[in-house]
MOPAC internal coordinates of N, CA, C and O (Angstrom, degrees):
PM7 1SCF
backbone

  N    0.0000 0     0.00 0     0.00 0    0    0    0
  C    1.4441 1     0.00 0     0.00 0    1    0    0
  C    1.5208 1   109.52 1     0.00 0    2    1    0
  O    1.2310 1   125.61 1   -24.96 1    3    2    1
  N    1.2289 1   106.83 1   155.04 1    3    2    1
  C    1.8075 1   109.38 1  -167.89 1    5    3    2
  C    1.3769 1    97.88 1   -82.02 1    6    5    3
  O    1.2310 1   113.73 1   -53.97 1    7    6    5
  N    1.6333 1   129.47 1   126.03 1    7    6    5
  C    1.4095 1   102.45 1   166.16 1    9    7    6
  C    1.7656 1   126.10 1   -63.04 1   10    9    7
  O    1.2310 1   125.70 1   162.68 1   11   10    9
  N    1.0809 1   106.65 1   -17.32 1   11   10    9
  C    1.8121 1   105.04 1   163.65 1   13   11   10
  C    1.6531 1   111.65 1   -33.92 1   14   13   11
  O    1.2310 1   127.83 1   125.00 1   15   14   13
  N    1.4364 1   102.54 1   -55.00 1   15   14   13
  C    1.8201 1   115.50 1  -176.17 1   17   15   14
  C    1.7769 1   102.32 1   -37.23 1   18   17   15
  O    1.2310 1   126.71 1   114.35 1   19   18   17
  N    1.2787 1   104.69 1   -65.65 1   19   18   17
  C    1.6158 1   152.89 1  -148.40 1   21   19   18
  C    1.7223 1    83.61 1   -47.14 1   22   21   19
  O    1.2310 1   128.10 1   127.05 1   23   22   21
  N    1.3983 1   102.01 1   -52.95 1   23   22   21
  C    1.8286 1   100.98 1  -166.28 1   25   23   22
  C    0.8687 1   132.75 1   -86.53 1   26   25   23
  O    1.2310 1   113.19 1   -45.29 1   27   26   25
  N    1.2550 1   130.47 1   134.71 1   27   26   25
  C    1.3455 1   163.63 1  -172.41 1   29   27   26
  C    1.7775 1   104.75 1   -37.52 1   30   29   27
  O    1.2310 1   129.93 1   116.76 1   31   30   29
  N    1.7630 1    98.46 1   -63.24 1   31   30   29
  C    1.8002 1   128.21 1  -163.49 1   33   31   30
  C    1.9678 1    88.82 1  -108.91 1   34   33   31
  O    1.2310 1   130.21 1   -26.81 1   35   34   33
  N    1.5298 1    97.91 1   153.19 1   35   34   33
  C    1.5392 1    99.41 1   179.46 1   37   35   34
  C    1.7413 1    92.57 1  -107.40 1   38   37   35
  O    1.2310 1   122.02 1   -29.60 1   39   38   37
  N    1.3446 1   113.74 1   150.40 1   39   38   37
  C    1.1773 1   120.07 1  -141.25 1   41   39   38
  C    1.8837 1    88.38 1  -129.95 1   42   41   39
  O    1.2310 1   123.40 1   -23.25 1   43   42   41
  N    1.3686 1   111.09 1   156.75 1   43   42   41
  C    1.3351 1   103.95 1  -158.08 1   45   43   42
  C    2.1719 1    90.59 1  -141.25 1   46   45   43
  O    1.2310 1   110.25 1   -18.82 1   47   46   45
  N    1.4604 1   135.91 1   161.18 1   47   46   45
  C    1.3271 1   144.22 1   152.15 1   49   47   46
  C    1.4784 1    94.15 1   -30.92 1   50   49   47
  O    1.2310 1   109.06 1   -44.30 1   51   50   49
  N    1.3895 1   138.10 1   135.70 1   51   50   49
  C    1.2629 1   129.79 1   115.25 1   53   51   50
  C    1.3020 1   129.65 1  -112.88 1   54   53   51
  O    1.2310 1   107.60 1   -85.40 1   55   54   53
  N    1.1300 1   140.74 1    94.60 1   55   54   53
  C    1.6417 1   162.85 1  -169.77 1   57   55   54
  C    1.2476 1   101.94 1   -48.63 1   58   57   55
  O    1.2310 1   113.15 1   158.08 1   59   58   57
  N    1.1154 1   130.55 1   -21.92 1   59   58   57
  C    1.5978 1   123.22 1  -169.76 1   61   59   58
  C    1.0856 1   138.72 1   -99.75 1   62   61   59
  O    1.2310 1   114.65 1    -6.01 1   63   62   61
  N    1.2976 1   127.73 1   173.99 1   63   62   61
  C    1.3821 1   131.98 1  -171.62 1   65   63   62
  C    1.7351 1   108.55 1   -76.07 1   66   65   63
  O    1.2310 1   127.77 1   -28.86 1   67   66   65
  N    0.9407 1   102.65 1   151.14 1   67   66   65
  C    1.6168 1   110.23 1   177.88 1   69   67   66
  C    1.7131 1   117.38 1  -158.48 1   70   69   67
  O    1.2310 1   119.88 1   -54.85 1   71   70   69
  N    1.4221 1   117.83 1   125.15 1   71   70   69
  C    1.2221 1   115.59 1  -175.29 1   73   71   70
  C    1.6089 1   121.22 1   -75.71 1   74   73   71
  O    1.2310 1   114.48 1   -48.49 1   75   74   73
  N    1.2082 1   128.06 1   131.51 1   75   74   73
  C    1.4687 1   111.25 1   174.27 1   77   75   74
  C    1.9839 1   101.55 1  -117.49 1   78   77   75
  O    1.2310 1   126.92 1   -44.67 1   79   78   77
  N    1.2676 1   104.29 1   135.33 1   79   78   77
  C    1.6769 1   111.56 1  -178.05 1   81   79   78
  C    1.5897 1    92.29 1   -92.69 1   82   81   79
  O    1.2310 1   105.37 1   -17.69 1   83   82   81
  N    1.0860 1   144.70 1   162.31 1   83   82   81
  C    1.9509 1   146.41 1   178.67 1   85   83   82
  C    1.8215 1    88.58 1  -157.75 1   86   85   83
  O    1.2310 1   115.68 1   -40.50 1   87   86   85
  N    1.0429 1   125.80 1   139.50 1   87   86   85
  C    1.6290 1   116.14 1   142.78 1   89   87   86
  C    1.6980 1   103.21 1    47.35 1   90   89   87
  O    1.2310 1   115.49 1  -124.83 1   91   90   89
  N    1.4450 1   126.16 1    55.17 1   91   90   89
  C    1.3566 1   117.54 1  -177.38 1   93   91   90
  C    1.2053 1   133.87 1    36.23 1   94   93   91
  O    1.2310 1   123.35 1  -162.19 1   95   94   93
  N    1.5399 1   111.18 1    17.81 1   95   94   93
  C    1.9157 1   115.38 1   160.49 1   97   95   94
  C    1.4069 1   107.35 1  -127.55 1   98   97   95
  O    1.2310 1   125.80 1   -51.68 1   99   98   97
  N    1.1758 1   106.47 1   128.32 1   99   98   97
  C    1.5751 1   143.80 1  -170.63 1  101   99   98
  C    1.6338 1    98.59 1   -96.01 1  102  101   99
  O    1.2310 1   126.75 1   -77.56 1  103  102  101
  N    1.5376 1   104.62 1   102.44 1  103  102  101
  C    1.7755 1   114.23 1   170.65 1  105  103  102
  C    1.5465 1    99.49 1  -109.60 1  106  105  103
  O    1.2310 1   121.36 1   -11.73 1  107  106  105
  N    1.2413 1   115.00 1   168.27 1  107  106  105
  C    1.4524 1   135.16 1   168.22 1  109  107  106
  C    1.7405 1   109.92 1  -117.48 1  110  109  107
  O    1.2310 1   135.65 1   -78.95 1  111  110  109
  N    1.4843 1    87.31 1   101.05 1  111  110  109
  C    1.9564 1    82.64 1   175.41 1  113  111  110
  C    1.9207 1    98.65 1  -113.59 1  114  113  111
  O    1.2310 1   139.71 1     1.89 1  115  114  113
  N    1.1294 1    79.38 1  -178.11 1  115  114  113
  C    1.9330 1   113.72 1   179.88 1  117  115  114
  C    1.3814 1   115.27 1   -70.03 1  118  117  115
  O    1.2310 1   110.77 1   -49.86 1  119  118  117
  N    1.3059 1   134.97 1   130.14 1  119  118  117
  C    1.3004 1   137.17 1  -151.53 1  121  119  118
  C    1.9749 1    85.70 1  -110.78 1  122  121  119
  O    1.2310 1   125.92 1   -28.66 1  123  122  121
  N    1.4728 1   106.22 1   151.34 1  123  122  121
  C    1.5509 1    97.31 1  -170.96 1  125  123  122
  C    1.6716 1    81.12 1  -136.49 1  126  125  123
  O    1.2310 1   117.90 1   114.65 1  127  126  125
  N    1.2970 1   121.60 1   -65.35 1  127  126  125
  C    1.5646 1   117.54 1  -163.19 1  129  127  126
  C    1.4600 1   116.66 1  -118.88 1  130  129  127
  O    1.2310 1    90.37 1   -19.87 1  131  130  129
  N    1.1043 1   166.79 1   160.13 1  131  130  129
  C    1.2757 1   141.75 1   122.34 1  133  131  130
  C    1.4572 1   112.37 1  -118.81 1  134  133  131
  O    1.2310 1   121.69 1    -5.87 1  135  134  133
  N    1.6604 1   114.38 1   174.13 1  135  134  133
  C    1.0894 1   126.58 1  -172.00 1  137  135  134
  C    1.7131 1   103.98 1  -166.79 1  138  137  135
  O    1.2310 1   127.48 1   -12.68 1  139  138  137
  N    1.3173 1   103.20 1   167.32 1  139  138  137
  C    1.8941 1   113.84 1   179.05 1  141  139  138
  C    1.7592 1   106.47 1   -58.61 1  142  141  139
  O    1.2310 1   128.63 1   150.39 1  143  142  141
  N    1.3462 1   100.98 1   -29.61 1  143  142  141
  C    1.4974 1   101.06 1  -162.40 1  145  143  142
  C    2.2085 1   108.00 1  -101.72 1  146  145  143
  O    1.2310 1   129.10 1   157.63 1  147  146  145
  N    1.1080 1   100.06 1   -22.37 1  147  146  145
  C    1.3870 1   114.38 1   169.07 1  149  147  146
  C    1.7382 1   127.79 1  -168.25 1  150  149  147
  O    1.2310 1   128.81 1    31.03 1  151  150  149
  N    1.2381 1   100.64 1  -148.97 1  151  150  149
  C    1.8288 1   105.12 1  -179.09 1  153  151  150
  C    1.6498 1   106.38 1  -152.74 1  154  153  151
  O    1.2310 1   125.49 1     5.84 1  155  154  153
  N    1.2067 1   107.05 1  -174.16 1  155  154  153
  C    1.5232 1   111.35 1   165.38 1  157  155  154
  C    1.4102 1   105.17 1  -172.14 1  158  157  155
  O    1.2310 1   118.89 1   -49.99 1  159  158  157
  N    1.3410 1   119.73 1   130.01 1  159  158  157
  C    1.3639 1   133.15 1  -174.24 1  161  159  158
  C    1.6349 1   112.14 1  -123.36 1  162  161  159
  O    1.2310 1   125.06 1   -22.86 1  163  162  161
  N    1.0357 1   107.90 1   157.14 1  163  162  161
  C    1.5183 1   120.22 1   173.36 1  165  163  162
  C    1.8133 1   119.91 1   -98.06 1  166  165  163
  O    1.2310 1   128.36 1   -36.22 1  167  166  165
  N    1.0500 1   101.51 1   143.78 1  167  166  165
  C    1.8064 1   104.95 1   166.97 1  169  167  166
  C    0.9039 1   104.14 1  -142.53 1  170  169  167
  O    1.2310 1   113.90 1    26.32 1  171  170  169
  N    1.3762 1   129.16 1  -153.68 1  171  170  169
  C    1.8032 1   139.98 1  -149.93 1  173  171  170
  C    1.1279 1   102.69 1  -130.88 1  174  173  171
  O    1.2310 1   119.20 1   142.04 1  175  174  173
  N    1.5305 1   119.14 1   -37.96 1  175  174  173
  C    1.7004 1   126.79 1  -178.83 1  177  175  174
  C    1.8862 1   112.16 1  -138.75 1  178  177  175
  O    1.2310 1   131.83 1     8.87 1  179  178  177
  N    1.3924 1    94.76 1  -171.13 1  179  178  177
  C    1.7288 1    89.00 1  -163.35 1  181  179  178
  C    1.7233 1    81.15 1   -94.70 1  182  181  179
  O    1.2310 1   122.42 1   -65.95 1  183  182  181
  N    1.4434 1   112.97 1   114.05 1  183  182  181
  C    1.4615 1   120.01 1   148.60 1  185  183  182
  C    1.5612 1   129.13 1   -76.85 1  186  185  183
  O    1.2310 1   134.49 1   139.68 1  187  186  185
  N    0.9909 1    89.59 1   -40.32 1  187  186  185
  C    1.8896 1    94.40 1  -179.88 1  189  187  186
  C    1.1151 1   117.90 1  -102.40 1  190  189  187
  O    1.2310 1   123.74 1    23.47 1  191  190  189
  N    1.6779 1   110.43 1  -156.53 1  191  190  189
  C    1.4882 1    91.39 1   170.86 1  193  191  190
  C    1.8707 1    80.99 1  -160.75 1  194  193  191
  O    1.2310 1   122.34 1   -20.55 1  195  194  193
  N    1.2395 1   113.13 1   159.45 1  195  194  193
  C    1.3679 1   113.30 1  -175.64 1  197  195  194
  C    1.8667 1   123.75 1   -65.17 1  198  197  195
  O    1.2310 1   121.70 1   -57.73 1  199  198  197
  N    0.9782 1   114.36 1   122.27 1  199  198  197
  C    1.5768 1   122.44 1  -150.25 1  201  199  198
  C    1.3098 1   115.30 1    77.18 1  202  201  199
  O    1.2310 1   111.36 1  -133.75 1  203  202  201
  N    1.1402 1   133.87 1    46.25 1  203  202  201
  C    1.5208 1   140.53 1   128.25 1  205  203  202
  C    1.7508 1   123.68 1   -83.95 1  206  205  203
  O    1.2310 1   133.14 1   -47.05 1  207  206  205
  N    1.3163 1    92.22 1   132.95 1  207  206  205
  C    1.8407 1    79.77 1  -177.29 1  209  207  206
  C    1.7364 1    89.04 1  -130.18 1  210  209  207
  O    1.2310 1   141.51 1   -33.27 1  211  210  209
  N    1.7545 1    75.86 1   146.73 1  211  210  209
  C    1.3845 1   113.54 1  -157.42 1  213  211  210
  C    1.9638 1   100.70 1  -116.41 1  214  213  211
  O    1.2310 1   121.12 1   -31.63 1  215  214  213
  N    1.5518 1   115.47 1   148.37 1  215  214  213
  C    1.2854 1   104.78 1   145.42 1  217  215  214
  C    1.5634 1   126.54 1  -111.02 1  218  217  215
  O    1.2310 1   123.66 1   -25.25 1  219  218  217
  N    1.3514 1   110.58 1   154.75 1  219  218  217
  C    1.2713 1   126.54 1  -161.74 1  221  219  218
  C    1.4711 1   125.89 1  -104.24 1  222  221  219
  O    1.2310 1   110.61 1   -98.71 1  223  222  221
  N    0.9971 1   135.26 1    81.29 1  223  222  221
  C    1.7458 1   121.27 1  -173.89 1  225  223  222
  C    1.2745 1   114.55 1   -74.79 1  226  225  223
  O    1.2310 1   110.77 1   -70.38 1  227  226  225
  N    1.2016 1   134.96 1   109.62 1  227  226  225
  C    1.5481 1   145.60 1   166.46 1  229  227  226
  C    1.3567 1   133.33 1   -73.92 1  230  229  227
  O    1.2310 1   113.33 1  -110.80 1  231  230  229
  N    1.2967 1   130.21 1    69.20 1  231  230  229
  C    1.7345 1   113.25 1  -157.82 1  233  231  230
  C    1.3095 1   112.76 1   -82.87 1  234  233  231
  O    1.2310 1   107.38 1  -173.34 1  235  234  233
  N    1.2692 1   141.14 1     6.66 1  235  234  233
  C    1.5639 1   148.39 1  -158.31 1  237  235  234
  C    1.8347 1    93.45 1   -99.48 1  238  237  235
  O    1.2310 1   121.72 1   147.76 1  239  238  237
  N    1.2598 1   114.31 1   -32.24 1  239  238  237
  C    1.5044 1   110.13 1   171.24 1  241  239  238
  C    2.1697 1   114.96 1   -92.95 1  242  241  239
  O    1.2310 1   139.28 1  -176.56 1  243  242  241
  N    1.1349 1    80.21 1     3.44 1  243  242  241
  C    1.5441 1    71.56 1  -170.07 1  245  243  242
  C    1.5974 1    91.25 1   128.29 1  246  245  243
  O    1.2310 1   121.12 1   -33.43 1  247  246  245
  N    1.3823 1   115.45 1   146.57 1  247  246  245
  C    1.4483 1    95.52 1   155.85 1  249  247  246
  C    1.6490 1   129.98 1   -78.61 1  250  249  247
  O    1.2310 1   128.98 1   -42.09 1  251  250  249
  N    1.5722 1   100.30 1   137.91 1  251  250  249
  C    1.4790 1   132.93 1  -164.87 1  253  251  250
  C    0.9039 1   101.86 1  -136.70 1  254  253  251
  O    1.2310 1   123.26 1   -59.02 1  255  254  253
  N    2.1498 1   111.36 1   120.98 1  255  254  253
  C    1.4091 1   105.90 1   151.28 1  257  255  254
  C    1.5454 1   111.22 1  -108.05 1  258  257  255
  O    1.2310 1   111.87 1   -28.69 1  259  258  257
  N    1.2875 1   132.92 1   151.31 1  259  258  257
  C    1.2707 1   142.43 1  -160.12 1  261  259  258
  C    1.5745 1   109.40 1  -118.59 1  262  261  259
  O    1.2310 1   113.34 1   -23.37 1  263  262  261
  N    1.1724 1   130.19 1   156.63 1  263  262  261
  C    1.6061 1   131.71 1   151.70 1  265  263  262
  C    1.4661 1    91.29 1  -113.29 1  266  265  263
  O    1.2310 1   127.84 1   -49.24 1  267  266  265
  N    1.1757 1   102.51 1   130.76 1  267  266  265
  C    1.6543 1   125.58 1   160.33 1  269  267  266
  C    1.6678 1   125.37 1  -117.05 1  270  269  267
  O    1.2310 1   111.33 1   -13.38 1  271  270  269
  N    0.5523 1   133.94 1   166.62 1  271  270  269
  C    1.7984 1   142.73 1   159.58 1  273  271  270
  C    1.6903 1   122.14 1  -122.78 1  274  273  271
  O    1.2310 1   123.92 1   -68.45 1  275  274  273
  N    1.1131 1   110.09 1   111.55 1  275  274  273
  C    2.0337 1   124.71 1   173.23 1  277  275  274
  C    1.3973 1    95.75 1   -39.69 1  278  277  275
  O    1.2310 1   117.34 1   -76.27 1  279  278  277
  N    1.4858 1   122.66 1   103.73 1  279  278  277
  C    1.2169 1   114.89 1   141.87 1  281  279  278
  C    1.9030 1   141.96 1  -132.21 1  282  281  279
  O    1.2310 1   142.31 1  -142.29 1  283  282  281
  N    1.4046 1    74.29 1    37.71 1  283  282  281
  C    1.2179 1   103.27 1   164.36 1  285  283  282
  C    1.5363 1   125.62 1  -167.78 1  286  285  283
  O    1.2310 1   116.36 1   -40.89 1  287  286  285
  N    1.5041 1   124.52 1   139.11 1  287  286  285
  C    1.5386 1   117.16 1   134.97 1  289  287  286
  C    1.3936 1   138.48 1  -133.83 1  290  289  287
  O    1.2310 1   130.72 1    -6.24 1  291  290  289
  N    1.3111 1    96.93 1   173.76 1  291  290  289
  C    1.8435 1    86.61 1   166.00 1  293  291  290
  C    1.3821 1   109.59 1  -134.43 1  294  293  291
  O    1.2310 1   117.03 1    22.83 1  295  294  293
  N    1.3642 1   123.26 1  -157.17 1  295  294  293
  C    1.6737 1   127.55 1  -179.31 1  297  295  294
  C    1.9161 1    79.10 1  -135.69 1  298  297  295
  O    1.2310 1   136.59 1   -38.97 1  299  298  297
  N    1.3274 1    85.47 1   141.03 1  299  298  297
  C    1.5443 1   113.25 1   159.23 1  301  299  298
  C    1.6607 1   130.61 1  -130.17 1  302  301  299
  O    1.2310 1   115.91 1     3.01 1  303  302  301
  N    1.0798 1   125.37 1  -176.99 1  303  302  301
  C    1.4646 1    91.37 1   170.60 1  305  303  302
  C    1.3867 1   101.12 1  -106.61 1  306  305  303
  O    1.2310 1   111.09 1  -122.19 1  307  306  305
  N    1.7696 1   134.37 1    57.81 1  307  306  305
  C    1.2642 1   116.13 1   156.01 1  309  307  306
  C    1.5728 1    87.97 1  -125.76 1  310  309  307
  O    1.2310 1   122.01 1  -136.24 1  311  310  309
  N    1.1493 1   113.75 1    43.76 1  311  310  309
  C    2.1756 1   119.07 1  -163.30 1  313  311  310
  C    1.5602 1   128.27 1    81.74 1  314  313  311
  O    1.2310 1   114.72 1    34.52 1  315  314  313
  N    0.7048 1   127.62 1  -145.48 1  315  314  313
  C    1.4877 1   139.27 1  -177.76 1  317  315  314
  C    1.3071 1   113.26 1   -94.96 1  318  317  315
  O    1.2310 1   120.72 1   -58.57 1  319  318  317
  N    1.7099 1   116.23 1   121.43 1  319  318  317
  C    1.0588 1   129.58 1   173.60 1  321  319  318
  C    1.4563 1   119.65 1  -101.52 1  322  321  319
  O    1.2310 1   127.78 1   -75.93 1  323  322  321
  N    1.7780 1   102.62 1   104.07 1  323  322  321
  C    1.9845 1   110.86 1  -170.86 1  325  323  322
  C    1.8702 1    81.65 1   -85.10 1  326  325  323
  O    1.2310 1   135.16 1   -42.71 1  327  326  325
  N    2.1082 1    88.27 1   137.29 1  327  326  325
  C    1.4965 1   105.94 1   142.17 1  329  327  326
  C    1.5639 1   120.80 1  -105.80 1  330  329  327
  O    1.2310 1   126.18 1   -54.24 1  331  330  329
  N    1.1948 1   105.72 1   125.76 1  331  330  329
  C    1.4836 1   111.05 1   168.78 1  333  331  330
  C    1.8242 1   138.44 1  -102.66 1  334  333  331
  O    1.2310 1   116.26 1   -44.00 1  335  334  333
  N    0.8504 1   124.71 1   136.00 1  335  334  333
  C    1.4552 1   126.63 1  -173.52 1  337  335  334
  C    1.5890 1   104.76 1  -113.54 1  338  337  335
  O    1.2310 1   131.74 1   -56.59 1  339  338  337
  N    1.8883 1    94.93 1   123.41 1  339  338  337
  C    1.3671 1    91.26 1   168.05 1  341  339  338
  C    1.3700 1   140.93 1   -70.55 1  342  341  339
  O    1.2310 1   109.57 1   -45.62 1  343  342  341
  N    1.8111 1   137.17 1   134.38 1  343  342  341
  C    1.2026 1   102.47 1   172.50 1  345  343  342
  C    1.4219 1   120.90 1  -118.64 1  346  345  343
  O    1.2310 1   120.82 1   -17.59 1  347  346  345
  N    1.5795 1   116.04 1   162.41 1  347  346  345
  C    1.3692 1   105.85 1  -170.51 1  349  347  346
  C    1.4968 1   129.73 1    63.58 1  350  349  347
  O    1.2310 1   127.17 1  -149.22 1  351  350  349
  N    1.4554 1   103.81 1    30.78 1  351  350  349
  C    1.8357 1    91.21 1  -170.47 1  353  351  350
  C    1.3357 1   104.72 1   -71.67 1  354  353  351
  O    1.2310 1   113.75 1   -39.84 1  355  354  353
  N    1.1487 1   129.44 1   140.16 1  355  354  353
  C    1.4804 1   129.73 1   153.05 1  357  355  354
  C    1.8411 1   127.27 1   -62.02 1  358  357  355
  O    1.2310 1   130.93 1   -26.57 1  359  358  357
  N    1.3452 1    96.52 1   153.43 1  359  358  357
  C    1.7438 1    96.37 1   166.17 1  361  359  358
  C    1.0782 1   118.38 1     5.05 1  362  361  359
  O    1.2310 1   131.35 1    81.54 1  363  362  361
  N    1.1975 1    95.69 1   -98.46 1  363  362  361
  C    1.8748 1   119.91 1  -160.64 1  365  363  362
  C    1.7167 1    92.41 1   -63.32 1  366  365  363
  O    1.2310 1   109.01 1    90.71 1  367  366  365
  N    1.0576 1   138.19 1   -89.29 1  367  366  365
  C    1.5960 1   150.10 1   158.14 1  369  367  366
  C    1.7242 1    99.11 1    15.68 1  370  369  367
  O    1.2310 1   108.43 1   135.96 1  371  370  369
  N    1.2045 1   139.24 1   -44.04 1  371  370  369
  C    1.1094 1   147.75 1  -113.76 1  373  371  370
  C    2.1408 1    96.31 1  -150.40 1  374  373  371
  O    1.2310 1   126.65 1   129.31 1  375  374  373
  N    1.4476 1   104.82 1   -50.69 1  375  374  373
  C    1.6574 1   112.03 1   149.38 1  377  375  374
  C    1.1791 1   131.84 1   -44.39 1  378  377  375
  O    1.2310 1   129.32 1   131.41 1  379  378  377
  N    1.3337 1    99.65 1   -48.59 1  379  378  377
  C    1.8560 1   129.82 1  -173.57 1  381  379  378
  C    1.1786 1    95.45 1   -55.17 1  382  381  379
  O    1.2310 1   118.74 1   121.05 1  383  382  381
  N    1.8589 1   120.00 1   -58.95 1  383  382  381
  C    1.2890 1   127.13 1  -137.81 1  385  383  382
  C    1.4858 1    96.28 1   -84.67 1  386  385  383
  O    1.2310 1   118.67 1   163.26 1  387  386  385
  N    1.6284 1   120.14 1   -16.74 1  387  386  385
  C    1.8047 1   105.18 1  -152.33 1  389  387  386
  C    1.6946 1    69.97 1   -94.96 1  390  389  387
  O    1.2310 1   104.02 1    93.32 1  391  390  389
  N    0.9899 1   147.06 1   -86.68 1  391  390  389
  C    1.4349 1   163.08 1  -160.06 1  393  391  390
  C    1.6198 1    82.39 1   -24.65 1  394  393  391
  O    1.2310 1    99.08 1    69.34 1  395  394  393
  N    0.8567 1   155.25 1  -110.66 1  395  394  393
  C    1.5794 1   157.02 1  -133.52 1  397  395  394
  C    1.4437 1    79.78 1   -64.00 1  398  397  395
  O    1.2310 1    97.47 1   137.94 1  399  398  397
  N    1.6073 1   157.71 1   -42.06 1  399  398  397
  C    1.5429 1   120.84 1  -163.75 1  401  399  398
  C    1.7923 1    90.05 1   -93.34 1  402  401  399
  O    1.2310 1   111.32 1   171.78 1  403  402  401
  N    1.3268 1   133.95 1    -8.22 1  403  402  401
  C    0.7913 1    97.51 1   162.12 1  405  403  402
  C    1.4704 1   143.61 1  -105.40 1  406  405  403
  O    1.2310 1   124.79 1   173.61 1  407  406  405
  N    1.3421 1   108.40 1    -6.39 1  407  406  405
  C    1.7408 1   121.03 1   133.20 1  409  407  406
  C    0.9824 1   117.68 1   -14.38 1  410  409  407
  O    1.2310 1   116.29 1   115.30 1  411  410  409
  N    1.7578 1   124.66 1   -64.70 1  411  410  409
  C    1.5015 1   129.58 1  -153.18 1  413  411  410
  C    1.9836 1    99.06 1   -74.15 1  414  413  411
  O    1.2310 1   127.02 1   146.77 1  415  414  413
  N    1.0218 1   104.11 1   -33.23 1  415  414  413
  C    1.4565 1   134.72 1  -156.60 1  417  415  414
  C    1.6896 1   102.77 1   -63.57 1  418  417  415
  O    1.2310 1   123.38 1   149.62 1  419  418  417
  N    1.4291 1   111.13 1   -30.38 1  419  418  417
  C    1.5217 1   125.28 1  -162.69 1  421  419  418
  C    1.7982 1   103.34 1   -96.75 1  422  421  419
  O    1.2310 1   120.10 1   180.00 1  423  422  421

């Protein structure tokens, strides 16, 4: 099954940089997908591990920081591809997010 089917939120390219904080260290990884309901980014090696939650700074919507939770990965050959699920977004947080995937979308 396609994971496209699978989701909930329709999910759009995001090219950009995005900060993730884990355990009090703050990295900058590679932005791969986003959507209202989560994201997915790339790294080089396995940092997390599935059910770790992470926060997220987003500046392409405005600045946004997020709590998410790992619930997914894979290996690719540009490294490890983390899926993330947002939790708790608020209102506006959650406005922001459908309006920019559906921007990308047009």
């Amino acid at each position: 099954m396609n994971t496209q089917n699978r989701r909930r939120f329709p999910r759009i390219k995001f090219p950009h940089h995005l900060g993730v904080l884990h355990r009090g260290t703050y990295t900058v990884f590679a932005g791969d997908e986003i959507g209202e309901g989560g994201l997915s980014f790339s790294c080089c090696q396995d940092y997390f591990k599935i059910g770790d939650r992470l926060v997220l700074t987003i500046m392409t919507v405005g600045p946004m920081c997020v709590e998410v939770i790992v619930r997914n990965q894979r290996h690719s050959s540009d490294g490890t591809i983390f899926g993330v699920e947002f939790i708790d977004l608020n209102f506006d947080q959650a406005r922001r997010l459908r309006f920019y995937v559906l921007q990308g979308q047009t």
